[in-house]
C-alpha positions in Angstrom: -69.4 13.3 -34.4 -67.7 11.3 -37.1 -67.1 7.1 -35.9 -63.7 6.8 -34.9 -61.3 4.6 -37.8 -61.4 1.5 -37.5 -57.9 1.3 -38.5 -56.4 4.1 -36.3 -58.5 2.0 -33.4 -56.5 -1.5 -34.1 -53.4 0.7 -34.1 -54.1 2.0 -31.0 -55.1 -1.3 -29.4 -51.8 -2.5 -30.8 -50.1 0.1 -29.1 -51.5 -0.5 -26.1 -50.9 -4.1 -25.7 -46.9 -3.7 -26.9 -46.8 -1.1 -24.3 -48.8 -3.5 -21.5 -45.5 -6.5 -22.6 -42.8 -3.7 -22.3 -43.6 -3.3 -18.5 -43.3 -6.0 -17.6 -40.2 -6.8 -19.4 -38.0 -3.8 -18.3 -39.5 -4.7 -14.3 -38.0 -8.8 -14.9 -34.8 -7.1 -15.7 -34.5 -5.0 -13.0 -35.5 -7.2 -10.1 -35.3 -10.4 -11.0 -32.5 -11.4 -9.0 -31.2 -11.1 -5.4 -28.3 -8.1 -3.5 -26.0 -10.0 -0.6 -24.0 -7.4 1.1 -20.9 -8.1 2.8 -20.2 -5.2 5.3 -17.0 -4.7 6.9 -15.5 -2.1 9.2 -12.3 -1.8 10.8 -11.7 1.2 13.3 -8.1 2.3 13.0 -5.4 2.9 15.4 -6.3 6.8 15.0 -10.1 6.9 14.8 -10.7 6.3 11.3 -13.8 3.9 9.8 -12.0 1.7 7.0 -15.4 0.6 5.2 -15.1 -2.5 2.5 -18.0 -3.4 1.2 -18.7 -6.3 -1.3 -22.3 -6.2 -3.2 -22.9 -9.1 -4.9 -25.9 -9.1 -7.5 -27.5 -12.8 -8.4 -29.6 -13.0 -11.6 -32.8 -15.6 -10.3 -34.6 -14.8 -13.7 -34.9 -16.9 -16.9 -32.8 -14.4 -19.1 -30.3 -12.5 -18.8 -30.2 -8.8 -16.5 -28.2 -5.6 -17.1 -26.6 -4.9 -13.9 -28.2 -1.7 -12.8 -27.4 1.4 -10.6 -27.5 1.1 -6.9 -27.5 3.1 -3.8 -25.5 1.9 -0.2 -27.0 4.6 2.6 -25.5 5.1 6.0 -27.6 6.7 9.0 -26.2 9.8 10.8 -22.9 9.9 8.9 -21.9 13.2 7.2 -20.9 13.0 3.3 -18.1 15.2 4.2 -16.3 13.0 6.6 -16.4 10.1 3.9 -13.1 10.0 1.5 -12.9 9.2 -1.8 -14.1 5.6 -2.7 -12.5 2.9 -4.8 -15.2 0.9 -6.8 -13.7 -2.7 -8.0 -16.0 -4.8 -10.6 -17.0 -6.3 -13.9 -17.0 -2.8 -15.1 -16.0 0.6 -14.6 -18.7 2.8 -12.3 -19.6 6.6 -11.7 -19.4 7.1 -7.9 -21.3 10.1 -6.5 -21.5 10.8 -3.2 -24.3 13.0 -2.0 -25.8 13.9 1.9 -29.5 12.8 2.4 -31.5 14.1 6.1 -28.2 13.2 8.1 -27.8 10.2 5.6 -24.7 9.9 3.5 -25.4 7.8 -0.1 -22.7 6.9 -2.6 -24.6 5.7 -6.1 -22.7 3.4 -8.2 -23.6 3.9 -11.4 -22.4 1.5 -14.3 -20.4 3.1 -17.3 -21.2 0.4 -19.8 -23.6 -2.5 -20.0 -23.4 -5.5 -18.4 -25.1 -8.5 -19.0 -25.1 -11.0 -16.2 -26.7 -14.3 -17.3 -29.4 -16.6 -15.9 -28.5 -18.0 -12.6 -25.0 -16.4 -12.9 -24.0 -13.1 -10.4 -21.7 -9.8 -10.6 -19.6 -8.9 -7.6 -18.8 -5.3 -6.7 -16.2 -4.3 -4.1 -16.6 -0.5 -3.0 -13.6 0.6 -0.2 -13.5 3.9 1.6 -12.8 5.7 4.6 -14.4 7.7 7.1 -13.3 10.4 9.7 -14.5 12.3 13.2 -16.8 9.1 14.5 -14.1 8.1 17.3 -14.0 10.2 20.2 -12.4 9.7 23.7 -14.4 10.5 26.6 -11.4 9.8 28.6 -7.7 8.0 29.0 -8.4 4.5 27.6 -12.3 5.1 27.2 -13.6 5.4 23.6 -16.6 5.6 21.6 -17.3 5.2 17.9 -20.7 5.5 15.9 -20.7 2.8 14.0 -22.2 1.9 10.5 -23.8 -1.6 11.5 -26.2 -2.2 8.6 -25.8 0.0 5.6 -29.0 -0.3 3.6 -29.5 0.1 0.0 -32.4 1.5 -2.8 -33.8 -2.0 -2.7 -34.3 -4.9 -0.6 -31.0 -6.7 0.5 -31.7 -10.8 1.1 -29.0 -11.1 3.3 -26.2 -8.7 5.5 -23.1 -9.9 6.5 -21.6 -7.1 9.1 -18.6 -7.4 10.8 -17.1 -4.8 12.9 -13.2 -4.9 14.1 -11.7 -3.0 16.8 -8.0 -2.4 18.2 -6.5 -5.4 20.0 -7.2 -6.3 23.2 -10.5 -3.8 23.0 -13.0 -4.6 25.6 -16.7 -4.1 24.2 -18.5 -2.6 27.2 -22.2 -3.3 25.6 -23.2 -5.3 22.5 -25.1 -3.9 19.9 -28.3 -5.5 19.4 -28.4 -8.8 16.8 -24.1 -9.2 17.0 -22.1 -11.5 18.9 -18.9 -11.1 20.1 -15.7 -12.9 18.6 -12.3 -12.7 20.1 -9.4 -14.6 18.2 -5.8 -13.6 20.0 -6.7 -10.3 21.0 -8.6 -9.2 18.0 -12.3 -8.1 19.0 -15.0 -8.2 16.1 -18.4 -8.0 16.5 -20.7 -9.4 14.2 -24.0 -10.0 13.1 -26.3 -11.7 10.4 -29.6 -9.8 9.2 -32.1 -10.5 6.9 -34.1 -8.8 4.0 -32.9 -5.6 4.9 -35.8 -2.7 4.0 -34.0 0.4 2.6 -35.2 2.2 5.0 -33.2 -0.6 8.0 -30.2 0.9 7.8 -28.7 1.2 11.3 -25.7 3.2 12.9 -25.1 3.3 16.9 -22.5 4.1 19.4 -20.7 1.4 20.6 -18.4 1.8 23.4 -15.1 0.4 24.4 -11.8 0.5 26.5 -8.2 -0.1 25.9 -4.9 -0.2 28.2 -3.8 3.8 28.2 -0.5 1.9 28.0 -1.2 1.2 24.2 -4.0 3.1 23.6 -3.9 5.7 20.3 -5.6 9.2 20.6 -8.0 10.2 17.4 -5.7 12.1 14.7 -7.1 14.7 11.9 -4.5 14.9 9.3 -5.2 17.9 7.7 -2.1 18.2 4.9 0.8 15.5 4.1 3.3 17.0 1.0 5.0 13.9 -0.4 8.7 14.4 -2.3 10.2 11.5 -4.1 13.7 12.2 -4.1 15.6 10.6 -6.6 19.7 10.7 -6.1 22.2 10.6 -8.4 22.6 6.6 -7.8 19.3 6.0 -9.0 17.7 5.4 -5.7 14.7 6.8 -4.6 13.9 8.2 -1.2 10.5 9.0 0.2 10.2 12.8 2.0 6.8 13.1 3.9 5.8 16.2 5.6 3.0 15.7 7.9 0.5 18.0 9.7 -1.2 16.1 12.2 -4.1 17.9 15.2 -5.0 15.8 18.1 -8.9 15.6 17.8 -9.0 13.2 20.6 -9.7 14.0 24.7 -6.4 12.5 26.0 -2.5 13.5 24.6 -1.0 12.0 21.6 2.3 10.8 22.1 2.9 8.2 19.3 1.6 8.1 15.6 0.9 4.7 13.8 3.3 5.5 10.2 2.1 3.1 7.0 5.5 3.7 5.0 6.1 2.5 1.1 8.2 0.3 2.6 7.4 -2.6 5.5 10.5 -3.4 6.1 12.2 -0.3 7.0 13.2 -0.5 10.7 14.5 2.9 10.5 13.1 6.2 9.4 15.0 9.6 9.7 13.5 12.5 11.0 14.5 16.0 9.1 14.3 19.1 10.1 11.5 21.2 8.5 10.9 25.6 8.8 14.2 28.2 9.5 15.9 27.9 11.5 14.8 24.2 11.4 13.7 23.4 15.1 16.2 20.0 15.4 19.3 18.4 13.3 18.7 15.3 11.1 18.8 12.2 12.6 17.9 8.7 12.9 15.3 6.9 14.9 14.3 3.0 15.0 10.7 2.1 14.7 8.5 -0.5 16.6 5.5 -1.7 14.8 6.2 1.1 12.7 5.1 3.5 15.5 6.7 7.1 15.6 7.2 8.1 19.4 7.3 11.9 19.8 8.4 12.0 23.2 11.5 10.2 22.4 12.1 12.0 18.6 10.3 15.5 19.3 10.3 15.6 23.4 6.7 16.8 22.9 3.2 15.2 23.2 -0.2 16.7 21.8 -3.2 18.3 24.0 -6.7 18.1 22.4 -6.5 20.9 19.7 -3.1 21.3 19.3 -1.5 21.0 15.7 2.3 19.5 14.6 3.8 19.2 11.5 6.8 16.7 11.1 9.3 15.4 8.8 10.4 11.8 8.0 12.6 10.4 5.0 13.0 6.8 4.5 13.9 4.6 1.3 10.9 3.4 -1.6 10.4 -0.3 -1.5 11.9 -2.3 -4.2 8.5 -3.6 -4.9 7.3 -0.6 -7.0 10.3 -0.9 -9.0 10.6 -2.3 -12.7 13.1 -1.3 -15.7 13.4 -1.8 -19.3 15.5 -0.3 -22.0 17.5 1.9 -19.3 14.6 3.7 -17.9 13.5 2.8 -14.2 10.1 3.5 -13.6 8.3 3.6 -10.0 4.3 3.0 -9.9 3.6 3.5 -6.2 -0.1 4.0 -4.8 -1.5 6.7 -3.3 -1.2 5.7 -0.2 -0.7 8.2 2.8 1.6 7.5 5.6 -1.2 6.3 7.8 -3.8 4.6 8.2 -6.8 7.2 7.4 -7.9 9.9 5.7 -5.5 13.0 4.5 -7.4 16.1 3.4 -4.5 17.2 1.0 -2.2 15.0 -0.4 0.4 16.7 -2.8 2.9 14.5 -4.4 5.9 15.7 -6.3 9.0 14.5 -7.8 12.7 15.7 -6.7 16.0 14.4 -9.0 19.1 15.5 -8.3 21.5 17.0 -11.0 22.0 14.8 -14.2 18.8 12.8 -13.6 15.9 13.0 -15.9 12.3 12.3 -14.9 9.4 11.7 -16.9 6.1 12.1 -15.5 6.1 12.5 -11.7 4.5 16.0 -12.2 2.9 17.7 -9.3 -0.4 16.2 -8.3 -2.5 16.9 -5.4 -5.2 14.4 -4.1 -8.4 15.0 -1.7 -9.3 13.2 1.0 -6.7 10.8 0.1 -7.2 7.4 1.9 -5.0 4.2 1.9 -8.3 2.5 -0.1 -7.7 4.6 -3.1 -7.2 2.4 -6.4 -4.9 5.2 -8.0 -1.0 4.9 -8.8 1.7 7.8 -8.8 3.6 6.9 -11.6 7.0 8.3 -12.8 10.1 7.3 -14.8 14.1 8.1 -14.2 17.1 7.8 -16.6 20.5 9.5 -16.3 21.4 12.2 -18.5 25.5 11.8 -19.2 27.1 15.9 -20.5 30.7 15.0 -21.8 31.1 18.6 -21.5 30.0 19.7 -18.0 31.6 21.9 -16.0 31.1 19.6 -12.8 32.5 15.9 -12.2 30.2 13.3 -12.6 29.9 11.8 -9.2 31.6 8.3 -8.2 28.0 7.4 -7.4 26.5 8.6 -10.8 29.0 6.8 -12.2 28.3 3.4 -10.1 24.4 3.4 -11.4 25.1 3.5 -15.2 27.5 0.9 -14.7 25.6 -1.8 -12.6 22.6 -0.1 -14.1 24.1 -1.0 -17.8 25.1 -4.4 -16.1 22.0 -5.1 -14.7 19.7 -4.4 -17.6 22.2 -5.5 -20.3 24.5 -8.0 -18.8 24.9 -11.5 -20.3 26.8 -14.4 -18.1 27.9 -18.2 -18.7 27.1 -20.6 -15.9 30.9 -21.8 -15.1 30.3 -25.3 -14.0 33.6 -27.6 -12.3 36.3 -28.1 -15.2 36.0 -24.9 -16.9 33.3 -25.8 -19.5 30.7 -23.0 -20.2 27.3 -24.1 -21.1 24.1 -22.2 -21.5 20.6 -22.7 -20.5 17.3 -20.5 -21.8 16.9 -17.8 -19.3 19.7 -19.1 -16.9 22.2 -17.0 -18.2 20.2 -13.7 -17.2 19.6 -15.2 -13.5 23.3 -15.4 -12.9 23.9 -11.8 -13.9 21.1 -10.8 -11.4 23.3 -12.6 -9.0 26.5 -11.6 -9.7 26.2 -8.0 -10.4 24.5 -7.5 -6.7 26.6 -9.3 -4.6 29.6 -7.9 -6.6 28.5 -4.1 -6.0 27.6 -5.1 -2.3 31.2 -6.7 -2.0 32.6 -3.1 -3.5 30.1 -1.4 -0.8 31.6 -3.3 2.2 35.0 -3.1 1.2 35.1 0.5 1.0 34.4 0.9 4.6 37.7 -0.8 5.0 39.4 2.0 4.0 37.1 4.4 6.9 38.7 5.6 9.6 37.1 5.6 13.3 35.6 8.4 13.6 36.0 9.5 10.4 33.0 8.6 8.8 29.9 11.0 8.9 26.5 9.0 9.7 25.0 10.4 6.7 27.9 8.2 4.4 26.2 4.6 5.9 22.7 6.0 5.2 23.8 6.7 1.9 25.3 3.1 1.4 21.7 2.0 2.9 19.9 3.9 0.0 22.2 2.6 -2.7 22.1 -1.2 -1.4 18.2 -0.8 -1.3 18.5 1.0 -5.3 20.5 -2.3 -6.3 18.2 -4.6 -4.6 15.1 -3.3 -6.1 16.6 -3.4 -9.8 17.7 -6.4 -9.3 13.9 -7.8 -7.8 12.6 -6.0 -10.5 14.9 -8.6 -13.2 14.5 -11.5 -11.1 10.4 -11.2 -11.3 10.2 -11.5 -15.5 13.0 -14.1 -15.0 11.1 -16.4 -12.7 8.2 -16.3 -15.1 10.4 -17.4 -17.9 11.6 -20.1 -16.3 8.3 -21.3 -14.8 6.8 -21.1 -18.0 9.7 -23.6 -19.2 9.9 -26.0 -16.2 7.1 -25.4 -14.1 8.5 -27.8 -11.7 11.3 -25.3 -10.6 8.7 -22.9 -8.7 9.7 -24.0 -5.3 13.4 -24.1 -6.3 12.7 -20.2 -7.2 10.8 -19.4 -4.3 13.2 -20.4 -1.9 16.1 -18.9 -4.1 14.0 -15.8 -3.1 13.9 -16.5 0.4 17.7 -17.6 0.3 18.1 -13.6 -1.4 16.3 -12.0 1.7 18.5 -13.7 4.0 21.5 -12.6 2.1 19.9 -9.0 2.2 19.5 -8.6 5.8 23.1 -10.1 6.5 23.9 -7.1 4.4 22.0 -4.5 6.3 23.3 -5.9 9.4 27.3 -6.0 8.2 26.1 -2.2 7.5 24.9 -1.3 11.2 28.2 -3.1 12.4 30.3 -0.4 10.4 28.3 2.1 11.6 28.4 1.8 15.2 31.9 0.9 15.0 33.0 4.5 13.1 30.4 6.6 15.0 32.3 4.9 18.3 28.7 3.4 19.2 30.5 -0.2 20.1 34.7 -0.8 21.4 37.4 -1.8 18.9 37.6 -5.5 20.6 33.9 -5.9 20.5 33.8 -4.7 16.5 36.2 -7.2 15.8 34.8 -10.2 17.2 31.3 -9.5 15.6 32.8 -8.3 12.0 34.1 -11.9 12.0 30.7 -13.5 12.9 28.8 -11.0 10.7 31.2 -11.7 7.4 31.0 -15.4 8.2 27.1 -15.6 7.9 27.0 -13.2 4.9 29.5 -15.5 3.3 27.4 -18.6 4.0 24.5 -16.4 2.8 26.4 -16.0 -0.5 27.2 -19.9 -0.6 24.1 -20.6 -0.3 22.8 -18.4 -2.9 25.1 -20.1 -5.0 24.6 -23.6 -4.0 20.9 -23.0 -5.3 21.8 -21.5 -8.1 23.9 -24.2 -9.4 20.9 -26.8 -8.4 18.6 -25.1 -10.6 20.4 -24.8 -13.3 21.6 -28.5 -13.3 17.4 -29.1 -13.3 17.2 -26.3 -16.2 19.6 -28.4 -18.8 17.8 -31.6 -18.1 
């Protein structure tokens, strides 16, 4: 046997030792550093698990760490009944979720490098929902397996868990290691653990009662098909169609609704299927809570399945416009608080409007945590040539749409001399283009007989009053900004303008109702009169004070 090379022997020595550093190395910049988990769970009106959990990762080392892929495990929940999660952090992660023995595991892996420097840390917010771990034993009696501790695929220094339950819940036996918090009738549990194992993960059953007066059974919402229904005034109404099964041992009689709008009182109820099983019509809301009883003289056994219609006005708030072109960026959110297994949403215009985007989409497993946006844009197409006449409405939205978008105004001060200030001018167009078309609205009830009026008319001046306050919200936020940025000492003055705006808008919703109840012969002739006079005095002094701000800030704006 020939003696090995000396030269191929150093090399492999070499080899050897480089290897022996790399090790080590690649272990210091995986571990070096310390997971804190904040765990939070809120159980829903319904029975769902809203889960929101922050990781946050601190580099102890001497160098700096690549944030690496991590695992959050929960005992005895199925994958299935988790819905899609929303992962919020330095960078964009792949989320995979995956069933383990009985164990569901979502792994977070990172898309890109991420470099998280000595002594600094990265913070990762993961939100989803779960379904079918709230049952009722009996009226008022429930029982939830609860995640307590989640564990991960290393050791966790520290768990923050905090449980929620309905108001006014009474716990009848604490979990082991939590205390008990109650804070005006909101019950949370909670507890403190440390270095959590990954195999210390930890879900139990946790029992507790609430007043059958109050109480919520456990939904499943199997389907919701979502319509946005843009009229040919430019506003925008949301159509949900929901499918709802009582999974829960006691009737349903009432469904928490989360609309795209939080301050609709009102929702209408239309009739779905032919022959359609009831007429259109309108029904307040308290807390938001649909009553069937009173809206579909029905209430749900355990098992039995209900699908329902509901129409109500988009929030202003999703609302912006430029060049012409309104466009709408609303969430997918479904209309309650949990887990949809088929979301579908899908645009609607009306004759002469054009839509871009909105095409239709259907989502799984849809829950209010998602971090994704519906987004469409609207614009009126005008034919010279058409065989129809263009509606008096159609006609109202490219004027005060025009107005609103294009519109330039001198600030009149006392005496008749015109002066302008940088940005000012386009605040007082906001203003007077709004309360101008809501003057037109009002005034043309006037000219209503008792009687006369169908319902469906005031609805429609509800939709158009909500169209002209969202462009105008829309205006007034990149406004505000400007003027900010030029005299940051006016931000209060704005913010209560804003406030002074709301007041003035629910003087106009309420002058609305008046006319309504009047012509649908809800309220006597004498009575009408003697509240039209209180109601047109306080949206008057709404208007004068709108004003009265107005001309304040733009006395501070010339300074």
């Amino acid at each position: 046997m020939k003696p090995a090379n000396p030269r191929f022997a150093v090399a492999i020595i070499l080899i050897m030792m480089l290897l022996s550093l790399a090790i080590p190395v690649y272990s210091q910049d995986a571990s070096e550093g310390t997971y804190r988990l904040t765990h939070s769970v809120k159980v829903t009106e319904h029975g769902f698990l809203s889960i929101d959990e922050t990781v946050e990762f601190q580099n102890t080392g001497i160098s700096p760490s690549t944030l690496q892929p991590f695992e959050l495990n929960y005992a005895s929940i199925p994958v299935e009944d988790i819905s899609s999660v929303a992962v919020r952090g330095p960078v964009d992660f792949n989320v995979e979720k995956s069933g383990v023995n009985d164990t569901a595991r979502i792994t977070l892996t990172p898309r890109s490098d991420h470099q998280v420097p000595s002594g600094a840390s990265a913070t990762i917010r993961i939100q989803f929902y779960a379904s079918n771990l709230v049952d009722t034993a009996e009226e008022g009696l429930f029982s939830a397996r609860l995640p307590l501790v989640p564990s991960m695929n290393r050791v966790i220094s520290e768990v923050q868990s905090n449980v929620v339950l309905p108001a006014n819940s009474e716990v009848e036996e604490l979990p082991s290691g939590f205390v008990l918090e109650d804070d005006a009738g909101l019950k949370k549990i909670s507890g403190v653990f440390q270095d959590v194992e990954p195999e210390g993960l930890s879900t139990q059953v946790v029992e507790y009662t609430l007043d059958p007066a109050v109480s919520l059974s456990p939904l499943d919402f199997p389907s919701v098909e979502r319509t946005f229904k843009v009229s040919s005034d430019g506003s925008v109404t949301v159509h949900d169609e929901i499918r709802v099964v009582n999974i829960g041992g006691v009737k349903a009689t009432k469904i928490k609704l989360t609309l795209l709008n939080e301050d609709a009182a009102t929702i209408d109820i239309v009739p779905i299927g032919s022959p359609p099983l009831i007429n259109r019509f309108t029904i307040s809301l308290l807390d938001q809570t649909l009553d069937l009883r009173v809206s579909y003289q029905t209430a749900l056994s355990k098992g039995e399945e209900f699908l329902f219609g509901i129409e109500y006005p988009l929030s202003s708030e999703y609302f912006s416009s430029v060049d012409g072109v309104a466009s709408f960026d609303v969430p997918v959110k479904p209309p309650i608080d949990g887990v949809v297994e088929r979301f579908a949403i899908k645009v609607d215009p009306a004759s002469g409007i054009d839509v871009s985007g909105g095409e239709s989409v259907m989502y799984e497993d849809a829950a209010p945590s998602s971090a994704e946006f519906y987004s469409f844009s609207v614009s009126l197409r005008i034919v010279w040539a058409s065989e129809q006449i263009m509606p008096v409405a159609t006609l109202l939205f490219v004027v005060v749409l025009a107005a609103l978008l294009f519109g330039k105004a001198q600030f009149r001060r006392a005496g008749g001399v015109e002066k302008e200030a940088p940005y000012f001018e386009e605040l007082v167009t906001i203003f007077e283009e709004k309360t101008g078309v809501i003057d037109d609205i009002i005034h043309s009830f006037g000219g209503k007989r008792k009687g006369g009026a169908p319902k469906s008319s005031f609805s429609e001046a509800r939709r158009y009053f909500e169209s002209v306050k969202g462009r105008a919200a829309g205006k007034m936020g990149a406004v505000k900004s400007k003027i900010i940025s030029a005299k940051p000492h006016l931000k209060d003055n704005l913010s209560e303008l804003l406030n002074l705006d709301k007041e003035y808008n629910r003087a106009v919703l309420d002058i609305i109702s008046l006319y309504e109840k009047h012509y649908t012969g809800k309220i006597r002739e004498d009575t009408f009169e003697r509240l039209r006079s209180k109601y047109q005095q306080r949206l008057d002094k709404a208007k004068e004070r709108l004003n009265e701000s107005l001309e304040y800030i733009h006395d501070e704006v010339e300074k």
